[in-house]
Structure formats: C-alpha cells, structure tokens
KOLGU-66511 format. One record per residue (C-alpha): residue number from 1; residue in one letter; y, x, z. Coordinates in pm, whole numbers. Layout:
# KOLGU-66511
<NUM "A" <Y X Z>>
...
This chain:
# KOLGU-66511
<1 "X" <9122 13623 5662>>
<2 "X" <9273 13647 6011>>
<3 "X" <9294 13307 6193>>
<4 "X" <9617 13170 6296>>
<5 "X" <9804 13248 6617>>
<6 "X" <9977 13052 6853>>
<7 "X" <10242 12785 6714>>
<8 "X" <10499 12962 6954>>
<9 "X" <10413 13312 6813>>
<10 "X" <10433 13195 6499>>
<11 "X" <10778 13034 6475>>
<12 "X" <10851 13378 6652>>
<13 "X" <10749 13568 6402>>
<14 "X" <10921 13342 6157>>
<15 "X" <11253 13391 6297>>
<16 "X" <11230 13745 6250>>
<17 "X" <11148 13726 5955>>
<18 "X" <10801 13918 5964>>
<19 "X" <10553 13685 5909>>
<20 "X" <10220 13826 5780>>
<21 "X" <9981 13599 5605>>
<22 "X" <9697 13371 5730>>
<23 "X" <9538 13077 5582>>
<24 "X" <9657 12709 5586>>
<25 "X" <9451 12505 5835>>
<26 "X" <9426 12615 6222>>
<27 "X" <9365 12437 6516>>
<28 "X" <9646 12249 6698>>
<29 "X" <9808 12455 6936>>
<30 "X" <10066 12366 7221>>
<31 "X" <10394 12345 7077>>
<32 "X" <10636 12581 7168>>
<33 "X" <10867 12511 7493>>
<34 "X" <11231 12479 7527>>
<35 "X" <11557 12278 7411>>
<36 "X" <11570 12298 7058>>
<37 "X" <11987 12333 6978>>
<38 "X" <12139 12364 6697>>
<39 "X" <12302 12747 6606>>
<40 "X" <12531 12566 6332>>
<41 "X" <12885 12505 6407>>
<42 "X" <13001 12069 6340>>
<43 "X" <12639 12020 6277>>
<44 "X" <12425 11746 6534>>
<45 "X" <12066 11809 6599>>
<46 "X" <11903 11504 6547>>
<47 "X" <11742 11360 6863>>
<48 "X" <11423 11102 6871>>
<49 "X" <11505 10756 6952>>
<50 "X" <11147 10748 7145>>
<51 "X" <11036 10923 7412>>
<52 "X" <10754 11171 7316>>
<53 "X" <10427 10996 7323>>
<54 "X" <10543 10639 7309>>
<55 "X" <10470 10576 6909>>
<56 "X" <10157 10654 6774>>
<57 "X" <10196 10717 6416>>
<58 "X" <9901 10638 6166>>
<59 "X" <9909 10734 5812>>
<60 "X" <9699 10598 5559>>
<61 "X" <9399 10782 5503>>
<62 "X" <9435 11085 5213>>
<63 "X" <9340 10994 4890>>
<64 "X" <9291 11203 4580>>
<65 "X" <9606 11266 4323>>
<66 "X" <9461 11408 3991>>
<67 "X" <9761 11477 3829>>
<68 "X" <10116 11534 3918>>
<69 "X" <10317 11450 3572>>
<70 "X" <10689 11426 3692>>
<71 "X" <10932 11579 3917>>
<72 "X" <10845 11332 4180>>
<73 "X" <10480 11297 4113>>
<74 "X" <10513 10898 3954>>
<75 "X" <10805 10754 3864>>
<76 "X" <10932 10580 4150>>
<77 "X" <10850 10930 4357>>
<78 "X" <10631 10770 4634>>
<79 "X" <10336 10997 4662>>
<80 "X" <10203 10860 5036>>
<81 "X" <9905 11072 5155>>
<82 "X" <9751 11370 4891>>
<83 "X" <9384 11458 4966>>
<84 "X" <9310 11822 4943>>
<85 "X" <9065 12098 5076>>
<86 "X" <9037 12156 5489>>
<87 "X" <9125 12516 5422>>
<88 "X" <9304 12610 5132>>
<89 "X" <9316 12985 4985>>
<90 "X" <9516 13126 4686>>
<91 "X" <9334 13035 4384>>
<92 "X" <9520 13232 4123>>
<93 "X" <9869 13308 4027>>
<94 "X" <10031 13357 3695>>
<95 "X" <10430 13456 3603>>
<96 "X" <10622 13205 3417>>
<97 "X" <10891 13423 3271>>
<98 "X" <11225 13497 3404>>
<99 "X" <11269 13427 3764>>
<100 "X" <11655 13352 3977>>
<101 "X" <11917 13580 3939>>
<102 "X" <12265 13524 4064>>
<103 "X" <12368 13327 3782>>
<104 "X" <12034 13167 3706>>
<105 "X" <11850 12938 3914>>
<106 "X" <11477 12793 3937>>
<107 "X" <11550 12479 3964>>
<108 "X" <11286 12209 3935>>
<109 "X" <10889 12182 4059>>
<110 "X" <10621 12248 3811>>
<111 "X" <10441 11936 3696>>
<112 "X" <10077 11900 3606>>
<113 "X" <9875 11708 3408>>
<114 "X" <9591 11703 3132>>
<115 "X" <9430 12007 3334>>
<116 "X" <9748 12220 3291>>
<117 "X" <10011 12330 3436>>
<118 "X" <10382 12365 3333>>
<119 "X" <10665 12548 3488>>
<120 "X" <11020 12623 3323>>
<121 "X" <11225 12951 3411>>
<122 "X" <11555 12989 3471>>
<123 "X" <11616 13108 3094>>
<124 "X" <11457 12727 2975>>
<125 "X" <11185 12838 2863>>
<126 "X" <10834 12601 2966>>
<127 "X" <10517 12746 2984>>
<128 "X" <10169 12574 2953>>
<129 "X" <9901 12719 3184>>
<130 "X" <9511 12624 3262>>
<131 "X" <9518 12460 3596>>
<132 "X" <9142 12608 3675>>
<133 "X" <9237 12932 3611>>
<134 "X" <9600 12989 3581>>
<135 "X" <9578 13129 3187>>
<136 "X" <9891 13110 3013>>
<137 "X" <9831 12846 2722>>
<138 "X" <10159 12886 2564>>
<139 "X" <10528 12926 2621>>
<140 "X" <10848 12779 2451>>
<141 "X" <11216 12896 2443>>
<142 "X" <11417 12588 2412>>
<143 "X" <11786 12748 2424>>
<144 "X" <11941 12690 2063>>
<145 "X" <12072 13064 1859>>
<146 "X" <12403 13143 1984>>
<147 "X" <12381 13007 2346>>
<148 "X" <12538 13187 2616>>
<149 "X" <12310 13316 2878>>
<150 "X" <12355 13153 3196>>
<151 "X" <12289 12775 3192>>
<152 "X" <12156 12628 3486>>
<153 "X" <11792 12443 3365>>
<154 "X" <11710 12065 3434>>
<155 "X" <11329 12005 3467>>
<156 "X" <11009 11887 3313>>
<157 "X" <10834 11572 3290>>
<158 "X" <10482 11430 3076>>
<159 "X" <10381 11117 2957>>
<160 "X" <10136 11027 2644>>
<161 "X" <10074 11396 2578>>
<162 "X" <10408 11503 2570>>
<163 "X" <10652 11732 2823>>
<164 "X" <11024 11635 2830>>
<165 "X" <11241 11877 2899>>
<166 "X" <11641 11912 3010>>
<167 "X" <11840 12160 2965>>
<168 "X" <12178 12326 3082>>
<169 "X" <12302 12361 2747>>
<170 "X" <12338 11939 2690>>
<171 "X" <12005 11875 2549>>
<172 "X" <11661 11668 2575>>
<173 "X" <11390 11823 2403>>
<174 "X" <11027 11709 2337>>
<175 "X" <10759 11912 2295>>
<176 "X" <10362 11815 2192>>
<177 "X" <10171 11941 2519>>
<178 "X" <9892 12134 2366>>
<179 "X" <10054 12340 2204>>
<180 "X" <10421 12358 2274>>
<181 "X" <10560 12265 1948>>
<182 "X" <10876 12087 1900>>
<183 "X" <10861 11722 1798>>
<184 "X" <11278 11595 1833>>
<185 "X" <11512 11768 2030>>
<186 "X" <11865 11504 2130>>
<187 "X" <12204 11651 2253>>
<188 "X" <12389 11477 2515>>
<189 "X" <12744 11461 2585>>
<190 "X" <12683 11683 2871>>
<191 "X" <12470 11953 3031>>
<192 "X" <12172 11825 3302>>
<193 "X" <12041 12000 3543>>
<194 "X" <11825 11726 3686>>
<195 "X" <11450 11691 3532>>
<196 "X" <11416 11394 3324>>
<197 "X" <11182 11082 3409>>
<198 "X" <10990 10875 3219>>
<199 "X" <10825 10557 3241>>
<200 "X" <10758 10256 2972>>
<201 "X" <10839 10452 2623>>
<202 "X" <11206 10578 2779>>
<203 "X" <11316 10860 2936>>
<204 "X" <11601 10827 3164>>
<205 "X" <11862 11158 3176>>
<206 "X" <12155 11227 3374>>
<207 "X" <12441 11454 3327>>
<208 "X" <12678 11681 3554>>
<209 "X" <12944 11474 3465>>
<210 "X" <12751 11221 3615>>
<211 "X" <12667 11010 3283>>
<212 "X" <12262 10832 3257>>
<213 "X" <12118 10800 2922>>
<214 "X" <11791 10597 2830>>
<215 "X" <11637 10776 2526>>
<216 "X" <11339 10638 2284>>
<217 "X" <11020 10866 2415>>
<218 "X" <10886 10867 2050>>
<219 "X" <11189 10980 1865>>
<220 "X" <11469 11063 2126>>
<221 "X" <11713 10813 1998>>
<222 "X" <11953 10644 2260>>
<223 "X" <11836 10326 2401>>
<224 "X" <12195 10269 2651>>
<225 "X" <12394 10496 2862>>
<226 "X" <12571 10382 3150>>
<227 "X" <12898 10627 3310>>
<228 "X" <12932 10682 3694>>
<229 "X" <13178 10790 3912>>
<230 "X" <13314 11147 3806>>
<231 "X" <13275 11440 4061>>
<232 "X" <13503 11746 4048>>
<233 "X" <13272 11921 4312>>
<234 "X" <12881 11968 4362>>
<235 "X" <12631 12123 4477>>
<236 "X" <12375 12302 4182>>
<237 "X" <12126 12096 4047>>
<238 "X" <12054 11725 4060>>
<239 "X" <11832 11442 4109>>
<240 "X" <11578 11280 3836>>
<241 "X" <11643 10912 3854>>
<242 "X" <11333 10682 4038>>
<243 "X" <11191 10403 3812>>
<244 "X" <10980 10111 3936>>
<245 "X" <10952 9708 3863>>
<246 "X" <11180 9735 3570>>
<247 "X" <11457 9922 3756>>
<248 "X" <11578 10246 3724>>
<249 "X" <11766 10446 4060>>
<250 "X" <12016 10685 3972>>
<251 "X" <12166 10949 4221>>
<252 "X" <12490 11092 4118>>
<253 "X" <12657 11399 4244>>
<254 "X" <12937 11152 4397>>
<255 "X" <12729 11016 4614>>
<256 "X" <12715 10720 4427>>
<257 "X" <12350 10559 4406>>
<258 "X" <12313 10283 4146>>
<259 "X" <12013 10017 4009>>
<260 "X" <12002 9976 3645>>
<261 "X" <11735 9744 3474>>
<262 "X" <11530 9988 3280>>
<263 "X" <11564 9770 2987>>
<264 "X" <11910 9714 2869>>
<265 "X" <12107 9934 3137>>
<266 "X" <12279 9642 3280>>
<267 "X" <12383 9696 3667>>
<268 "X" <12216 9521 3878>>
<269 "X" <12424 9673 4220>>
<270 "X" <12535 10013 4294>>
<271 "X" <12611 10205 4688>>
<272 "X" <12782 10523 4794>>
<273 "X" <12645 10729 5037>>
<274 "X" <13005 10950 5080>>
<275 "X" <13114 11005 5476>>
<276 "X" <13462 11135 5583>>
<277 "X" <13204 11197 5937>>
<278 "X" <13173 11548 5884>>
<279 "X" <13439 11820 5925>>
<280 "X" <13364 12136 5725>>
<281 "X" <13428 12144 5322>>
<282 "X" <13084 12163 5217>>
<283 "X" <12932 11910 5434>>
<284 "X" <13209 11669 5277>>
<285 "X" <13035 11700 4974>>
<286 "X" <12808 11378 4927>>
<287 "X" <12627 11474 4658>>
<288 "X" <12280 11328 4644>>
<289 "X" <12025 11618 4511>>
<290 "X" <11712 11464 4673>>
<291 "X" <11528 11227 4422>>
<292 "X" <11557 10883 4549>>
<293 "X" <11232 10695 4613>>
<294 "X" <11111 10334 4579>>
<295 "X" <10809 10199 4787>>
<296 "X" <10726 9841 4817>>
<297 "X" <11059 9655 4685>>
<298 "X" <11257 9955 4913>>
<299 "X" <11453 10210 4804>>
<300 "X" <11499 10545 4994>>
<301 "X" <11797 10754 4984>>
<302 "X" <12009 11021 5147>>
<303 "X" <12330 11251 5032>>
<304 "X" <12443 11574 5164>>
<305 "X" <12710 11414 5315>>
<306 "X" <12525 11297 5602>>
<307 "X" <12383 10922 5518>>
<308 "X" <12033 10814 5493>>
<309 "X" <11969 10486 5394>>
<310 "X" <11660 10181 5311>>
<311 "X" <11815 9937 5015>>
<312 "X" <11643 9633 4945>>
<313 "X" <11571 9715 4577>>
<314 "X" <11645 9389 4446>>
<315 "X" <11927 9306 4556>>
<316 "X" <12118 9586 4686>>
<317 "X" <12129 9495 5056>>
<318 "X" <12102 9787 5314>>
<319 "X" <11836 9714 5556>>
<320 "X" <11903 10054 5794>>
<321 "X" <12163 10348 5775>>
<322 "X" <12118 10696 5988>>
<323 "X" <12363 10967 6004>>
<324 "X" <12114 11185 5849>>
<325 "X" <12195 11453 5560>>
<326 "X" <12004 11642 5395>>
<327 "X" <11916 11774 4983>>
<328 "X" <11576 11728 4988>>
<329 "X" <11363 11443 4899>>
<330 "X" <11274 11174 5163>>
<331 "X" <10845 11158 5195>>
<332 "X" <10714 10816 5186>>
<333 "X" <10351 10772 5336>>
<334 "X" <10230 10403 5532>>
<335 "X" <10524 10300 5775>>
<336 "X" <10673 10598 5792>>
<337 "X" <10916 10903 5609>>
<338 "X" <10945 11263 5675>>
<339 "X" <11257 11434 5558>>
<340 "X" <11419 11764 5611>>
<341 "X" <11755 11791 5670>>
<342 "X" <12073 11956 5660>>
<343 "X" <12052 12148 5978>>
<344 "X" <11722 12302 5898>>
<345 "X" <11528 12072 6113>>
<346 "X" <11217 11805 6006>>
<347 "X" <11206 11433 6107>>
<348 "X" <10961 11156 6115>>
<349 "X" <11126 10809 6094>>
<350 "X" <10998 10449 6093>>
<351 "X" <10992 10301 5755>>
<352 "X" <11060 9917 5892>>
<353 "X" <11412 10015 6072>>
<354 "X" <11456 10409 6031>>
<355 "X" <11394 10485 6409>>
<356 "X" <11334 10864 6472>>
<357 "X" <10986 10934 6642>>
<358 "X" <10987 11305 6617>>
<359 "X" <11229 11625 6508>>
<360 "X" <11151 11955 6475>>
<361 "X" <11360 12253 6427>>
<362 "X" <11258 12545 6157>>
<363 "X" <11395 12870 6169>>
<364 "X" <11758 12920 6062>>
<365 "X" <11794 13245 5960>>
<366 "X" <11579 13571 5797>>
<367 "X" <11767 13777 6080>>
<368 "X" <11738 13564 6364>>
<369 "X" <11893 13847 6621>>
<370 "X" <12196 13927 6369>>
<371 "X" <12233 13513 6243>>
<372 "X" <12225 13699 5904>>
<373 "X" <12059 13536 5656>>
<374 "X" <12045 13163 5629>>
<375 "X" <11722 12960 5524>>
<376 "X" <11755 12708 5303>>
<377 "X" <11383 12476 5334>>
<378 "X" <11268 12231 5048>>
<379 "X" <10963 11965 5094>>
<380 "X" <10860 11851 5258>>
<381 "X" <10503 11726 5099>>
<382 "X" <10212 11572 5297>>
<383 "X" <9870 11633 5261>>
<384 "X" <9548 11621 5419>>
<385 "X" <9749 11553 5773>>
<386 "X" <9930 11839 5727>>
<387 "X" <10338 11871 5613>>
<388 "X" <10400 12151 5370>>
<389 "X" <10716 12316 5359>>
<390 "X" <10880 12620 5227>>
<391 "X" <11194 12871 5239>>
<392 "X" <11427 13061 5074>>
<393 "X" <11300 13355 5293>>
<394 "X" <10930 13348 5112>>
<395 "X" <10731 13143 5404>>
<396 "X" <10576 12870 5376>>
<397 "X" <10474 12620 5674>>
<398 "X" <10220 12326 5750>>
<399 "X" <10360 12103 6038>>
<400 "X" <10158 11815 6184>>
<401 "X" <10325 11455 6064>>
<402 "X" <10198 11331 6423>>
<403 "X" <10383 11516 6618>>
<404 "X" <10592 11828 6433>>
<405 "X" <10423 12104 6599>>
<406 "X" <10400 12407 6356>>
<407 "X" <10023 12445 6288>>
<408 "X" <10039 12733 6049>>
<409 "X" <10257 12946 5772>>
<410 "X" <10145 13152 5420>>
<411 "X" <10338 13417 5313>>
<412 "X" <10519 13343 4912>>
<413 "X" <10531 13576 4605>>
<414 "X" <10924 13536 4671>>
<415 "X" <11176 13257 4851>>
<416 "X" <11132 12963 4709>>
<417 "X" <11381 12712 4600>>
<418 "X" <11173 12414 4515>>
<419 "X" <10920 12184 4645>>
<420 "X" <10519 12247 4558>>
<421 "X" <10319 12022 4442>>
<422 "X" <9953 11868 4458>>
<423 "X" <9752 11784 4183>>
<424 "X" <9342 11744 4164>>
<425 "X" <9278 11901 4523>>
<426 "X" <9525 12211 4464>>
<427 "X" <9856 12322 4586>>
<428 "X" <10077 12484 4345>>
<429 "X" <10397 12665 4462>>
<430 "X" <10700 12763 4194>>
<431 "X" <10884 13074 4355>>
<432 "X" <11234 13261 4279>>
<433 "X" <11088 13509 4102>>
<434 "X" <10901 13283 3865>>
<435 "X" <10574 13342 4022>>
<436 "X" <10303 13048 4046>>
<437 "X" <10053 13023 4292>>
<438 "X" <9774 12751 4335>>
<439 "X" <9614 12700 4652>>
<440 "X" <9261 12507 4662>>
C-alpha cells in the first residue's frame, strides 16, 4: 500500500472530501500551518490554556485489551491505553444486516468477547461473528410480531456468556451467546435507545423518558427503578450508564447526571450539566449522549449543552467545570482526557484540573468549498500512541495524543456513526451501512 502523505495534504484532501486510502501508521509529519477558526456561527473554538510545548504529556505505556464486552469496554468505561499492531491493515469484513436509513439509525459500537464479535442493525437484529475471521456465527431478530418498522435500537452488552440487548420497542432481551437463543426477554415502561450495562448479576437500563431500571441478569426480573427529570426534547440515542465501586452513573437526556448505589437504587447525589450559555436551539439542548466515565474515585462527564465536568464520585463535589460540549465520550488514559467536541475539533485536557494542553480542528464539512455537508466525528479511542477517530463522511483518522497533529486517515465501507473498538490487538469499525471491518 501507498505510504502516507503529508499531514497538511492530508487534512486537504479530507476537506474535499476525496480521500483515497493508505494504511494506519506513518511517520510524524509537520503539522499543518495557520489559525485554526471556527466556520460555525455562536460556536467558540476552544483555545489551549498552555503555550505549545510547555506540557509534556506521558501516557501510560499500551497494554493489551483481550476483549471488549460492553458499550464502553468495562463498566465504568475507562479503557486508558489499548495495545495493538504498529501497522494495522483490514483483516476482514462481514455485513451485519440492515444498515441506516432515514428513519433507522446504527446506533451503538459492536462489542466483543469469547472470540466473537457482535453487532446489532438498525432493524434489532444482533449478529454473532468469529473475531479471527469475520464468519457469521448466527443472527437474531429480536422485534416482537406486529411491531412497526422504525424503532430506533439501544445496544449490546456480555457478561457470563450472555449478550443483553435493548431495544426501541421497550424491551430487554437476553440471549445465550453461542448460539443466539432466547433465554427471558423483560418489557419496560418505555423504549431505550441506550445499550445496556452490566456489572455484579444486574443490568442497569435507561429509557427515553428518562426512567433507570436495575434488572436480575439471570432472569430479567426488576431489582429497583429510579425516575429522572423528564425531557420533551433530545437528541437520538443515549448513554449506557457507568458502574464502578458499588455505584452506578446515569446520564439522562436532561442533562441531568445522577449516582445511584448499584445495590438498592438509593441516591447518593445527582448534577445537571444544562447551560442557558449558548444561543442557537439545538445547542440549548443539554442532553448528555456521551457515556460517562469513572477513573480512580472521579467521574467524567459532558452534555451537548456545552459543560464538561470531573465529580468526585463519592460525594458529588465538582472538582473542575469547562465550557466544553460535545456527544461523544470523554477518553480517560494516565493524567489526561481526549474528547471531541461540538465544533468538530479534538482536545487533550489535564485530568487533575481540566486544563487544555492541545486542540485540533477536523474537517467540517464533505464539501469544504460549498460548506455543504456537515461532519459529524465519534471517538475518539487511543491506541498504540495513536487517537482513532471517524466521520459521518466515511474517513477515518489517527491523531497523535502528544500533540494533535493528523498522522494518517483510512477510507470506511460507509460514514460511520459510532465509535470502533479494540479488542485482542484488532480494530473493529461498525459503519452506516452495516458493514464491519477489523483492522489488525
């Protein structure tokens, strides 16, 4: 394969939206010149608190991740530093089933585990494949006789040789992981859209109307549900709750962020990340789509309203607040989090007091010339030194967590709408058209 070009000519290319494809790993090149401002109407461009050069940032050496069996990776969604190959190449890549359409969405990662893979479409139907060789093992419909076509599907997650799946249509289902077969299916009062988690014998749901329920793993009885703040307005899809020490996180579409104990569903405190900051209608909404995660007695958050914040997880105190928004996922590695934002741009920020070290901007639109086109990114992920992200336009980039240069792209099956994941040395991306690729 060719290798890669410049970091300038690449984000060049990107912008106009005629990227060909290389391979994953090239040498660092010099980043591209120029004030980097925003395109975006009432939207900041975030600015480093540091001048360029003063911090060095070290991450914790890579280490391997053999499986990846929830939406997050673990639980509490802290996944640090993911060891993989120093130049990855497309494995394989299998189909599984019925990719987005204007009423149907993609809308959670695959997971892996037990040396397979499993993906759900946008019809809810999961499908088991070999992670070696990407051979489909089995697939599943979930949705009941006599439900209308167009539910929006919640996720996947494993534990004790099970997957757990949520639906659109108000229901949990589990399903033996060998061989797909049903074992208890539970309706809820409402549909979910988020991927469930599990952790301890429960798994932990959460519903549009904002509603969390704590089912029994073996039998998918309720355990406790506890009712949030109700939201007349979101954004599609939603945010699997983070579990660690005994407590459970739960985002809500309100931008409300609470801390349950995992036990009993008491409250232990709760936060809103809502800001009246921003001035357009959809940046009002504060809805908090990226999973939240917990590191080290800290819990990480931010809504799409425009707040980023570090909770001490015990008792509820915030330790920093940025005006950052975004939908995606904060990344947690050592001392410090990447997170992309909003205004399609990538940040590194101290864990200790959420100082900005580095930002770096990603191309905004398919039809850079015409500003046709918008680009919606999701990640990012680290391994092996590099950041992985990718875009509704069907590229996919590595960025250096040092500094944010671009380093290199791959082109996608599709646009994709949700973050890959690593797993035993391999990359595997979920795109829009229900395509899965694995990188290794």
């Amino acid at each position: 394969m060719p290798r890669f070009r410049s970091a300038a000519f690449l984000l060049a290319l990107a912008l106009a939206a005629t990227l060909s494809g290389c391979g994953w790993f090239g040498d660092k090149k010099e980043r591209l010149e120029g004030e980097r401002i925003s395109v975006l109407l009432h939207q900041r461009v975030l600015s480093p608190d540091v001048e360029a050069g003063k911090v060095e940032i070290l991450l914790p050496a890579p280490t391997p991740n053999p499986e990846w069996p929830q939406s997050g990776g673990y639980p509490n969604n802290a996944m640090h530093h993911i060891l993989v190959g120093e130049n990855l190449r497309p494995a394989w890549k299998s189909n599984a089933g019925k990719g987005q359409t204007d009423y149907q969405r993609i809308s959670s990662s695959p997971i892996v585990a037990d040396g397979r893979v499993y993906a759900m479409d946008s019809e809810s139907r999961v499908s088991a494949f070999a992670a070696k060789t990407g051979d489909r093992l089995w697939r599943t419909d979930l949705t009941d006789k006599g439900e209308d076509e167009g539910h929006v599907p919640g996720g996947l997650a494993f534990a004790r040789g099970r997957v757990y799946a949520t639906t659109g249509f108000a229901q949990v289902v589990a399903l033996e992981a060998k061989t797909g077969a049903e074992v208890w299916r539970q309706t809820v009062p409402g549909p979910v859209r988020a991927p469930p988690t599990v952790r301890a014998g429960s798994v932990f749901v959460v519903t549009v109307d904002n509603n969390v329920f704590a089912l029994d793993a073996d039998s998918g009885s309720q355990l406790w549900t506890h009712a949030g703040i109700a939201e007349s307005a979101a954004i599609l899809g939603g945010a699997a709750p983070a579990v660690d020490g005994g407590v459970v996180v739960v985002p809500f579409s309100s931008g409300e962020i609470v801390a349950l104990r995992a036990d009993t569903g008491r409250l232990l405190w709760s936060d809103s990340l809502a800001s009246a900051r921003r001035t357009d209608q959809v940046s009002t909404l504060a809805h908090i789509r990226g999973r939240p995660v917990i590191d080290r007695g800290r819990v990480f958050a931010l809504s799409h309203g425009g707040i980023m914040v570090s909770i001490d997880l015990r008792t509820g105190r915030r330790v920093w607040e940025r005006q950052i928004g975004g939908l995606e996922t904060p990344w947690v590695a050592g001392d410090y989090l990447f997170v992309v934002t909003s205004d399609s741009e990538i940040a590194a920020l101290g864990r200790a007091d959420g100082r900005i070290l580095w930002v770096q901007s990603l191309p905004r639109w398919g039809n850079e010339a015409k500003k046709k086109d918008p680009i919606t990114w999701t990640g990012p992920v680290l391994a092996s030194d590099r950041l992985i992200v990718a875009g509704s336009h069907g590229q996919a980039l590595t960025i250096s967590p040092y500094s944010g240069d671009i380093l290199g792209f791959e082109p996608m099956p599709d646009g994709v709408s949700v973050p890959p994941v690593v797993a035993d040395g391999s990359v595997y991306f979920l795109a829009n058209d229900a395509d899965i690729v694995a990188y290794r």
